[in-house]
Residue frames as qw, qx, qy, qz and C-alpha x, y, z in Angstrom:
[[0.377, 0.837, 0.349, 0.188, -88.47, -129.84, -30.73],
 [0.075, -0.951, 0.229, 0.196, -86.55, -126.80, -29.20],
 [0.464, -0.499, 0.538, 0.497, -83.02, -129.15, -30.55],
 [0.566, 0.432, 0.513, 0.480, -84.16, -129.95, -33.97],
 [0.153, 0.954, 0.229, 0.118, -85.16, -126.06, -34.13],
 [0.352, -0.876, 0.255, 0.211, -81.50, -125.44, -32.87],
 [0.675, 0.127, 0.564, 0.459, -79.74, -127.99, -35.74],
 [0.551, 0.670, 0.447, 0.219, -81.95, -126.20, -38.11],
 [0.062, 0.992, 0.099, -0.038, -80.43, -122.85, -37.33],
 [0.661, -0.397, 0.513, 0.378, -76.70, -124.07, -36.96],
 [0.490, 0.237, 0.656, 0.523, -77.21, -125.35, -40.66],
 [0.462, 0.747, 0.431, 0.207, -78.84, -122.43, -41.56],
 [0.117, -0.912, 0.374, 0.118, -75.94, -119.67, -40.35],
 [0.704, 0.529, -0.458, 0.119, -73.45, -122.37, -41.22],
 [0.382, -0.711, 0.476, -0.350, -72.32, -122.54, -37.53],
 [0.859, 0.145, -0.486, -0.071, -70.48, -125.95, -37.55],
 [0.189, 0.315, -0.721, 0.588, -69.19, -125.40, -34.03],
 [0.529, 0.044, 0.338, -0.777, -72.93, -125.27, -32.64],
 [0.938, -0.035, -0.010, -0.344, -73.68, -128.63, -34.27],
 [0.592, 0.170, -0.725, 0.307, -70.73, -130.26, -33.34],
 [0.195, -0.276, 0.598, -0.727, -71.72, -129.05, -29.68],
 [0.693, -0.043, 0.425, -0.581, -75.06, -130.86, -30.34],
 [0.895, 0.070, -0.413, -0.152, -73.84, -133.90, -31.67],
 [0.372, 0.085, -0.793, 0.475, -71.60, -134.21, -28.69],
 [0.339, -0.149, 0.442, -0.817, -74.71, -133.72, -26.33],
 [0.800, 0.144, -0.282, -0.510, -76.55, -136.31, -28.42],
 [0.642, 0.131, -0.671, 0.348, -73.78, -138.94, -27.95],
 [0.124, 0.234, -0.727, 0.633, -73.78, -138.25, -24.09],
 [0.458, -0.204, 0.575, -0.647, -77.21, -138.54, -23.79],
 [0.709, 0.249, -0.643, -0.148, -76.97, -141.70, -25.62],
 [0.506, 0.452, -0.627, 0.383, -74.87, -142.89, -23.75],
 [0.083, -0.301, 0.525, -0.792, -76.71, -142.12, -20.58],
 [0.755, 0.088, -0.128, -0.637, -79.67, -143.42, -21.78],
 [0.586, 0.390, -0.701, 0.112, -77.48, -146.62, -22.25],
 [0.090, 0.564, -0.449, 0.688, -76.50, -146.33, -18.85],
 [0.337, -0.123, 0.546, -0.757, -79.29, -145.96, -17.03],
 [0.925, 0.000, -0.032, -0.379, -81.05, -149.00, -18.69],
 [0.539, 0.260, -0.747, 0.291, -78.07, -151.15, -17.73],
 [0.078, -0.309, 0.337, -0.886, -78.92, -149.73, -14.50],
 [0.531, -0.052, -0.028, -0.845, -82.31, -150.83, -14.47],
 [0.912, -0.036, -0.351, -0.211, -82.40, -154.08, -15.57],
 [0.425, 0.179, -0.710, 0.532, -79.05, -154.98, -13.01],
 [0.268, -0.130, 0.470, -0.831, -81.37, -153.41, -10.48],
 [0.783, 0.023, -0.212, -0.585, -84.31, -155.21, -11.57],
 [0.787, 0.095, -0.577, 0.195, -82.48, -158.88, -11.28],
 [0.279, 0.167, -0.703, 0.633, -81.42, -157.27, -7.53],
 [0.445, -0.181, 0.253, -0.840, -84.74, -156.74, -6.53],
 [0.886, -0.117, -0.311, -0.323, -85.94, -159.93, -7.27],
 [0.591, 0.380, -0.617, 0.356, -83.22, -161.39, -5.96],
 [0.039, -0.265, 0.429, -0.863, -84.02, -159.16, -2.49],
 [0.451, -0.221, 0.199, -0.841, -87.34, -159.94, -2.49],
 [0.936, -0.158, -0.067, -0.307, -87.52, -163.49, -2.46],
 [0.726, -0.555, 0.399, -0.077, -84.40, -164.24, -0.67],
 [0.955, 0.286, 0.004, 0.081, -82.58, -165.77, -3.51],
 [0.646, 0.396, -0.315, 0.571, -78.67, -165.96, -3.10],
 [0.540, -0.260, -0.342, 0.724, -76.34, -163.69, -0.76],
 [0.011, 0.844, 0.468, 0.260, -78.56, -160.40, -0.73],
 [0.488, -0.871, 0.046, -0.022, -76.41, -159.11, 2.26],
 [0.425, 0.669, -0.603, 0.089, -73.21, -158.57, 2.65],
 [0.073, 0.250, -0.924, 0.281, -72.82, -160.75, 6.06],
 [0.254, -0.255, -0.902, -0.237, -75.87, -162.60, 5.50],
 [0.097, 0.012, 0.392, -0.915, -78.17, -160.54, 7.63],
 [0.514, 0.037, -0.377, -0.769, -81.09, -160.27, 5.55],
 [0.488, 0.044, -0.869, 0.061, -81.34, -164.44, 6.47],
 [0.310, -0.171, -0.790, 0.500, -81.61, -163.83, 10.12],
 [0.337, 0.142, 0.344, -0.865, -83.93, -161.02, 10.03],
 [0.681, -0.110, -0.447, -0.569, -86.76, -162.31, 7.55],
 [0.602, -0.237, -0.762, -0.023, -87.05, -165.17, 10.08],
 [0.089, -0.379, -0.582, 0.714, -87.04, -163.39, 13.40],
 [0.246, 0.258, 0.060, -0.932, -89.43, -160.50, 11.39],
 [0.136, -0.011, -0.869, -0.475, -91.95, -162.65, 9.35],
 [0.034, -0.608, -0.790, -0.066, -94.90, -162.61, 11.52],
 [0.287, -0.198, -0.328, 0.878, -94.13, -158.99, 12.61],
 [0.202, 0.677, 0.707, 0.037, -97.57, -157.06, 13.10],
 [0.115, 0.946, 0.140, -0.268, -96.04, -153.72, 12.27],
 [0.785, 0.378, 0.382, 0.309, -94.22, -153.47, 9.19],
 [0.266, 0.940, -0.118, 0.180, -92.45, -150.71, 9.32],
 [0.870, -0.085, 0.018, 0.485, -88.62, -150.21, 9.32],
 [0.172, -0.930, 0.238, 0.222, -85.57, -147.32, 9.95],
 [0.901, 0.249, 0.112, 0.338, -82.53, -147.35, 7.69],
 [0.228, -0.936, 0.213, 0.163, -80.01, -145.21, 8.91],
 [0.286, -0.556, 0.710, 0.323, -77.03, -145.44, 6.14],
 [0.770, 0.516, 0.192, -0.323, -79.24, -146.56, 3.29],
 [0.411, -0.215, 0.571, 0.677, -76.77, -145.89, 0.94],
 [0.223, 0.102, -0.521, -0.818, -78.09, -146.04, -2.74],
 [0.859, 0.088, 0.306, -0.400, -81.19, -149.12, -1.53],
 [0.945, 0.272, -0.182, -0.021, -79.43, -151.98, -3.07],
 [0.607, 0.492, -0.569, 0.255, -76.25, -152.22, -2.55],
 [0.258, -0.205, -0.800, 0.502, -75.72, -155.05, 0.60],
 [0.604, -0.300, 0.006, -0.738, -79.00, -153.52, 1.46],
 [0.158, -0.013, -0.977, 0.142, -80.65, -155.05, 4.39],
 [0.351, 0.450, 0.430, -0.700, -84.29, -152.96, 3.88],
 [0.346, 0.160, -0.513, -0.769, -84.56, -153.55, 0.19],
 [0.194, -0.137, -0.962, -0.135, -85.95, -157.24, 0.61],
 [0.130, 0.471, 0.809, -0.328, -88.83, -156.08, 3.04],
 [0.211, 0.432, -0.198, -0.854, -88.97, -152.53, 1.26],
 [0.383, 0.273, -0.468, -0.748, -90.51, -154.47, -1.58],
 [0.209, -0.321, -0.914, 0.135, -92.35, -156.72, 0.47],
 [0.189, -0.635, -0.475, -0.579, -94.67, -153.56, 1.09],
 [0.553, -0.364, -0.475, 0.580, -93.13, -152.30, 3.97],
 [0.042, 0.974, 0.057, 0.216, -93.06, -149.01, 5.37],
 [0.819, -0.078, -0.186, 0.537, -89.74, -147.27, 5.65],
 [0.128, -0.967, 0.090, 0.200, -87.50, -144.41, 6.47],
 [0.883, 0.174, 0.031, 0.436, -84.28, -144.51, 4.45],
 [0.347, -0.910, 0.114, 0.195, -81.47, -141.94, 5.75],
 [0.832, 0.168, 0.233, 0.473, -78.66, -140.90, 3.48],
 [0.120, -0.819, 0.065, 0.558, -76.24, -137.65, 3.86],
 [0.326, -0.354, 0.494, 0.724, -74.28, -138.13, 0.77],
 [0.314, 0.568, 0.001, -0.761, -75.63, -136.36, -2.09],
 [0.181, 0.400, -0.809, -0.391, -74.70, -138.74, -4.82],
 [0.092, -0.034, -0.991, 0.086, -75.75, -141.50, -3.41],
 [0.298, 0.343, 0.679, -0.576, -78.74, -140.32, -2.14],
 [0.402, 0.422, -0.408, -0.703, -79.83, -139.17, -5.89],
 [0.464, 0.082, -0.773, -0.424, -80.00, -143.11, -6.55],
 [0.063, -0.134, -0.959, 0.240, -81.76, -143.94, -3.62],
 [0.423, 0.428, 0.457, -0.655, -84.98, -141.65, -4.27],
 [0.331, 0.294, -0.601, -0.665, -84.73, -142.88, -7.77],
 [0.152, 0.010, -0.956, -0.252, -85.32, -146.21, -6.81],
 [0.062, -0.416, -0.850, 0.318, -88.14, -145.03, -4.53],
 [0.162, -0.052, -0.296, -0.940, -89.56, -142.22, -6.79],
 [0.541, -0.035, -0.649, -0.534, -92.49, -144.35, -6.93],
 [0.481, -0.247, -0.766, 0.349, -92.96, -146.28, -3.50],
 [0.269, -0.719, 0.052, -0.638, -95.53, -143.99, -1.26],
 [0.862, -0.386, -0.257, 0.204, -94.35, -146.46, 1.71],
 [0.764, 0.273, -0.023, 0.584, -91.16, -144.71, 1.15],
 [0.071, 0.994, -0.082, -0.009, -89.33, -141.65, 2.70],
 [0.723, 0.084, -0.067, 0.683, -86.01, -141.09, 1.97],
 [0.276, -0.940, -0.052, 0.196, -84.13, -138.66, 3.96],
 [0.675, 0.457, -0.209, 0.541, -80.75, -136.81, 2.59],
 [0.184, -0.859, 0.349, -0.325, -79.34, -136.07, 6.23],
 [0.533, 0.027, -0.780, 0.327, -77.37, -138.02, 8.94],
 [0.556, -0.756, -0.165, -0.303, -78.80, -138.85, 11.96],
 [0.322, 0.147, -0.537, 0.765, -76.58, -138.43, 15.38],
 [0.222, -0.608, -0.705, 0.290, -77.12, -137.24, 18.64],
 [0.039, 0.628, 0.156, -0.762, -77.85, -133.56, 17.79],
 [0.485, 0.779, 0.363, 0.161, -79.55, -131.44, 15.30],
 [0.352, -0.758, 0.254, 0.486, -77.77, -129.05, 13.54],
 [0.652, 0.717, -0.219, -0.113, -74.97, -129.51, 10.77],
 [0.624, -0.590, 0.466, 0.212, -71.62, -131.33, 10.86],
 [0.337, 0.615, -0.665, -0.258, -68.85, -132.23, 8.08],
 [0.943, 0.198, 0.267, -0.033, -69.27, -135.66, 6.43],
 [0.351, -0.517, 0.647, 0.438, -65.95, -137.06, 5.08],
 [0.844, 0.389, -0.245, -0.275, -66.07, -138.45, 1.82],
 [0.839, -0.286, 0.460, 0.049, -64.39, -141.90, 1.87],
 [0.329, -0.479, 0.622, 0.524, -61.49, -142.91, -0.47],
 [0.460, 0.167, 0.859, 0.152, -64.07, -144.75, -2.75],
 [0.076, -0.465, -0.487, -0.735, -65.73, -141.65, -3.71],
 [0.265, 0.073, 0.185, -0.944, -68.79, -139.85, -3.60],
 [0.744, -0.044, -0.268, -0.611, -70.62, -143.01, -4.39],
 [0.341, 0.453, -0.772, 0.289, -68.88, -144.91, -1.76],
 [0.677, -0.590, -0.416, -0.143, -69.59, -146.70, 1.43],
 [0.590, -0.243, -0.409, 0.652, -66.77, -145.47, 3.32],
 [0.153, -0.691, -0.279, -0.650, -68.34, -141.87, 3.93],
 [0.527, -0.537, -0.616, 0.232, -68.47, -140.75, 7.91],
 [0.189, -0.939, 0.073, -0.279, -69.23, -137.89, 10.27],
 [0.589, -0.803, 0.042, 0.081, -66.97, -139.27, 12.58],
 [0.270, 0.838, -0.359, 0.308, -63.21, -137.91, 13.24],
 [0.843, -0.454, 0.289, 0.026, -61.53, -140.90, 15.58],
 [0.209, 0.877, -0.432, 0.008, -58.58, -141.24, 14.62],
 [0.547, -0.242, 0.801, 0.013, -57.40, -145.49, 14.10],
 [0.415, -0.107, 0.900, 0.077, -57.09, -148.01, 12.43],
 [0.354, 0.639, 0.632, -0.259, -60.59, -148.42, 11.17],
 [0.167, 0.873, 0.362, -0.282, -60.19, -145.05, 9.41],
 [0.512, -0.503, 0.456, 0.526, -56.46, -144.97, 8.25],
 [0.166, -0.145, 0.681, 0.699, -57.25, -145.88, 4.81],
 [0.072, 0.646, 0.757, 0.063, -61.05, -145.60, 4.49],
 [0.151, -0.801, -0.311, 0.489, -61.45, -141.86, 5.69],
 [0.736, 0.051, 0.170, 0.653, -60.42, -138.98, 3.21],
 [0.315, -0.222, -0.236, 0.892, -59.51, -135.75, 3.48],
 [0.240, -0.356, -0.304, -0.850, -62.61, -133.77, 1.24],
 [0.006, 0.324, 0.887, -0.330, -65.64, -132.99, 3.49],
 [0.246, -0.592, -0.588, -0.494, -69.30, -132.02, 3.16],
 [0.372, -0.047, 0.404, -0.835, -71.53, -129.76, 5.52],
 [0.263, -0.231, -0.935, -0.067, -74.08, -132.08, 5.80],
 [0.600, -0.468, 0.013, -0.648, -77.95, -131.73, 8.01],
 [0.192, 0.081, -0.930, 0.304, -77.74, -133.50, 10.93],
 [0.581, -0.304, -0.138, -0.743, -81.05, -134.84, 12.98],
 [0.445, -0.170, 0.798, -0.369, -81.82, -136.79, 16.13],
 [0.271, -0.145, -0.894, -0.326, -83.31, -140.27, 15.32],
 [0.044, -0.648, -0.686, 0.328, -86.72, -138.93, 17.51],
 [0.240, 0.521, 0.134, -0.808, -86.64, -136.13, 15.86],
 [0.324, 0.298, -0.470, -0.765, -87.11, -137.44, 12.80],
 [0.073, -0.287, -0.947, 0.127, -89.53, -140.64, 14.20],
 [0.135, 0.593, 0.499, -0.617, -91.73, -137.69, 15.44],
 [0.287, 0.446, -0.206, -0.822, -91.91, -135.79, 12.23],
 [0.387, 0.040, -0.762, -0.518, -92.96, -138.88, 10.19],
 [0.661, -0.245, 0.321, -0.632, -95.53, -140.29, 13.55],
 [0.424, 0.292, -0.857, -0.024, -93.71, -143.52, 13.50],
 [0.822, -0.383, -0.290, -0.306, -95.07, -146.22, 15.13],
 [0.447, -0.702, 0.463, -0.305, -93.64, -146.27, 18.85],
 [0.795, -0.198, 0.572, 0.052, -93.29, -150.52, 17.99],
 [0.567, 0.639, -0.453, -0.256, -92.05, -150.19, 14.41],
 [0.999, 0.011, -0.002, 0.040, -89.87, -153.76, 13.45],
 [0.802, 0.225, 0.143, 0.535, -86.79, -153.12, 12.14],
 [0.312, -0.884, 0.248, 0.243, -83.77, -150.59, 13.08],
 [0.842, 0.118, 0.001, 0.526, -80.82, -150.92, 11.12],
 [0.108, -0.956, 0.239, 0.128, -78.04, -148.26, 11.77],
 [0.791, 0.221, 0.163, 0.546, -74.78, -148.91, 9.32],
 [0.062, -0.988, -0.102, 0.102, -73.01, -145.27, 10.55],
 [0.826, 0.381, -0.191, 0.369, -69.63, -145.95, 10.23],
 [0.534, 0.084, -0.501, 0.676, -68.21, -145.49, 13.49],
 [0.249, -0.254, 0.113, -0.928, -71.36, -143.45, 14.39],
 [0.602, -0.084, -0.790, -0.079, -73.47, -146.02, 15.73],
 [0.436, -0.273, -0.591, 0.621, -73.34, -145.22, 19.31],
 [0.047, 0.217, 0.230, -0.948, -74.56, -141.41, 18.58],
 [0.612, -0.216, -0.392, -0.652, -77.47, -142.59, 16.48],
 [0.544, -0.272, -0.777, 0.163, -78.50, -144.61, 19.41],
 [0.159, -0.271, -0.350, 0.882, -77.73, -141.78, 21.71],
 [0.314, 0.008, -0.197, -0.929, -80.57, -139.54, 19.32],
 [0.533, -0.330, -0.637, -0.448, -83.24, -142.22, 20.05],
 [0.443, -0.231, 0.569, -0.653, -85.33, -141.91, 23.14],
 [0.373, -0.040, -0.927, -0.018, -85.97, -145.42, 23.94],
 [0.160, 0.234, 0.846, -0.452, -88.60, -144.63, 26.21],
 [0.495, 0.452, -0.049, -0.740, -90.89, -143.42, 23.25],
 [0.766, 0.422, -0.362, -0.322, -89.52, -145.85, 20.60],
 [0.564, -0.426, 0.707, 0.001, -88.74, -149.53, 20.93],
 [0.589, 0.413, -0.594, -0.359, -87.93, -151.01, 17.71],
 [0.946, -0.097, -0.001, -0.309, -88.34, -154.43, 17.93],
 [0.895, 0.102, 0.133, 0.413, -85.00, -155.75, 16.11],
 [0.054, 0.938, -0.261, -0.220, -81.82, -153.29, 15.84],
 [0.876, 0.005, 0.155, 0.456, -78.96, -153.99, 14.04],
 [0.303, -0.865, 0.284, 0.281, -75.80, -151.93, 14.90],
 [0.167, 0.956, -0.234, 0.054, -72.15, -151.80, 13.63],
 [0.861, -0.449, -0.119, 0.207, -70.01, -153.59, 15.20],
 [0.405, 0.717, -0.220, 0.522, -66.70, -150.97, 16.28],
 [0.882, -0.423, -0.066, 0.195, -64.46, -152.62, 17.90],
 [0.633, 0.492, -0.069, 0.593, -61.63, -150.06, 16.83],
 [0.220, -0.483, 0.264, -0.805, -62.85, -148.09, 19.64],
 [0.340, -0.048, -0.855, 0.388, -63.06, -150.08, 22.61],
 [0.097, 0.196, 0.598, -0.771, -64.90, -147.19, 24.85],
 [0.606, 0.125, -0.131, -0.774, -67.70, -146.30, 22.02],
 [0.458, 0.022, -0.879, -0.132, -67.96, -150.16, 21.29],
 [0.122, -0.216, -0.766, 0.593, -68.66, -150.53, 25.32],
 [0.195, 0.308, 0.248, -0.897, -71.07, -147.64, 25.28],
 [0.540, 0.128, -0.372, -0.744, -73.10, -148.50, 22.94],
 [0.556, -0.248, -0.790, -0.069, -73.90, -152.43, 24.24],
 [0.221, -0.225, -0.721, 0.617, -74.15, -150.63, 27.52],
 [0.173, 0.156, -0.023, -0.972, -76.61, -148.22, 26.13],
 [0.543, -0.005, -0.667, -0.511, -78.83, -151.27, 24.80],
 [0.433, -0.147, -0.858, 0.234, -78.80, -153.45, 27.76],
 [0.143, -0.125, -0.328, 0.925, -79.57, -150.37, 29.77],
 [0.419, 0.141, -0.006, -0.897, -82.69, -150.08, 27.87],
 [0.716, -0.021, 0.604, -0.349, -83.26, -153.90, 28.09],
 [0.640, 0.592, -0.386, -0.303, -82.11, -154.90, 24.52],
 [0.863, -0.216, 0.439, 0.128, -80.75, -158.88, 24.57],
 [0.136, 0.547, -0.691, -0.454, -77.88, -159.45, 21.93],
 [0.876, 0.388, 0.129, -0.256, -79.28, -162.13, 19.39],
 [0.872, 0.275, 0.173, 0.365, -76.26, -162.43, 16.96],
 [0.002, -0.815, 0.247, 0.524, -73.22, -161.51, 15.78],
 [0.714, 0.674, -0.093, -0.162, -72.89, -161.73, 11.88],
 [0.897, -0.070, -0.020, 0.436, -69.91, -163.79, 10.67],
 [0.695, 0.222, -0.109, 0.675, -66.77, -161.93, 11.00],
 [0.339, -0.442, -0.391, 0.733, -67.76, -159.97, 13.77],
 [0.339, 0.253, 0.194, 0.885, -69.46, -157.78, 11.60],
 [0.360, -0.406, -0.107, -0.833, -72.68, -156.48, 12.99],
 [0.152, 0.022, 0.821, -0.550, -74.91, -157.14, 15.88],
 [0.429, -0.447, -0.627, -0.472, -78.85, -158.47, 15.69],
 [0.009, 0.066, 0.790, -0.609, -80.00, -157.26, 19.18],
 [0.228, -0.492, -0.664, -0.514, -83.75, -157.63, 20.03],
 [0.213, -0.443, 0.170, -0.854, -86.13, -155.68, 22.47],
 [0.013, -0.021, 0.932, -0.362, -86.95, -156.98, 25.90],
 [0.571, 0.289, 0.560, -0.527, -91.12, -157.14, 24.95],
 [0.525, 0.460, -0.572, -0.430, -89.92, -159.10, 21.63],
 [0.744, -0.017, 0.668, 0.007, -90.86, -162.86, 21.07],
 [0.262, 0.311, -0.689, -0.600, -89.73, -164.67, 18.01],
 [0.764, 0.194, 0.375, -0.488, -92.77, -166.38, 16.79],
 [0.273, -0.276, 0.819, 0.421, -91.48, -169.55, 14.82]]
C-alpha cells in the first residue's frame, strides 16, 4: 500500500524522477524475487539429494563414510564448525534433515545470512555467527580471494603455501568462542555423534577449545594441514592423547574420520 500511495503522489506533483526511482526498485525486487526462487528450488533438489544419499553430496565423499559408521547412533546430535551456507559440500545437511540436532558455526556474515535462512524453520537447529578457537574474545577473519561468500575465509595468519593464493588481504573482527564454551551454553550432550571441524588451517585450535574430558564426540572429522607440519603433528597428537583411533583419510588426503576410544561401529 505505502508504494502505490507513493506512485500516486509522484503522478500527482508530476515528479518523474520519484517514479523512475520506483520503477527501478520494482525491477530489483523482481529480480530478487527471481533469484531467490532459483535459489529455492536448486536448494530443494540439494536437499533431497542430501537426504537420501543420492549422488556426490560431499565434496571428498565423506557424507558415505559417516552415514554408515553413524546410522545406529543413539544420540543424534551433531557440531559443525565451518558450516558455511548448509549446503554447499555440506557434510551435516544429510543428517540435519534426517531430524538431527545440530550446532552450525559460521563467522562470515554473508554466508552466515544463508545458513539461518535455510534453518529459519528447523527448532533442531542453532546456528552460530562466530568462530570457534582456543579462546574467547575477538580476532580478524580474512576474507578469502573468492569473496565474502567464499570458502577460503580464515582466522589463521601462517604464512605458506596453503594460503599464498587463497588468503586475502580485507579482514573482519569477528566473535571468537571456545568449542566448551559454546557445548555448555547449548547443554550438549557430553556423547553427541558427530564433530566436523572444516577451519581452514584452524583445526588444531578448535580442538584445543574442546575439553575432551567433558565432551567425547563419537566421530570427528578434522582438516587435514599438512602445510604445516608442526600444527598437522599437534593436532593427531592431541587426538590420540585423548584416545581418538584414525578411521580414514578421504581421497586426496583431504580430511580425517577419527573415532572415540568408547565408539563401536555397529554394522
Amino acid at each position: 500500500m505505502q508504494k502505490i500511495q507513493k506512485v500516486r503522489t509522484y503522478l500527482r506533483h508530476g515528479d518523474l524522477s520519484g517514479l523512475a526511482r520506483e520503477g527501478v526498485s520494482y525491477l530489483n525486487w523482481r529480480l530478487q524475487t527471481s533469484y531467490n526462487t532459483q535459489l529455492d528450488l536448486t536448494g530443494r533438489i540439494q536437499d533431497l539429494r542430501a537426504k537420501y544419499g543420492i549422488g556426490k553430496e560431499s565434496q571428498y565423499g565423506e557424507t558415505a563414510i559417516l552415514r554408515k559408521l553413524l546410522r545406529h547412533h543413539p544420540r543424534p546430535y551433531l557440531v559443525d564448525v565451518g558450516a558455511h551456507d548448509g549446503r554447499s559440500w555440506s557434510n551435516s545437511r544429510g543428517f540435519m534433515l534426517r531430524g538431527w540436532h545440530g550446532i552450525l558455526v559460521e563467522p562470515l556474515p554473508k554466508v552466515f545470512t544463508q545458513l539461518a535462512y535455510i534453518y529459519r524453520n528447523n527448532p533442531k537447529a542453532t546456528c552460530l555467527n562466530l568462530a570457534c578457537t582456543d579462546r574467547s574474545g575477538q580476532q580478524p577473519l580474512y576474507v578469502g580471494t573468492d569473496g565474502d561468500i567464499g570458502m577460503g575465509s580464515t582466522l589463521c595468519e601462517d604464512d605458506n603455501e596453503w594460503f599464498a593464493g587463497m588468503r586475502g588481504d580485507k579482514a573482519i573482527l569477528v566473535r571468537t568462542e571456545t568449542l566448551t564454551g559454546v557445548l555448555n551454553q547449548a547443554d550438549w550432550p557430553q556423547d553427541f555423534a558427530l564433530l566436523l571441524v572444516d577451519a581452514e588451517g584452524m583445526d588444531y585450535e578448535v580442538l584445543c577449545g574442546l575439553d575432551f574430558s567433558r565432551y567425547q564426540p563419537s566421530v570427528i572429522v578434522t582438516e587435514e594441514y599438512v602445510a604445516n607440519p608442526a600444527k598437522h603433528q599437534a593436532k593427531y597428537d592431541l587426538l590420540r592423547t585423548n584416545g581418538y583411533r584414525l578411521h580414514q583419510v578421504t581421497v586426496e588426503g583431504a580430511n580425517a574420520v577419527w573415532l572415540a576410544p568408547s565408539f563401536t561401529v555397529v554394522a
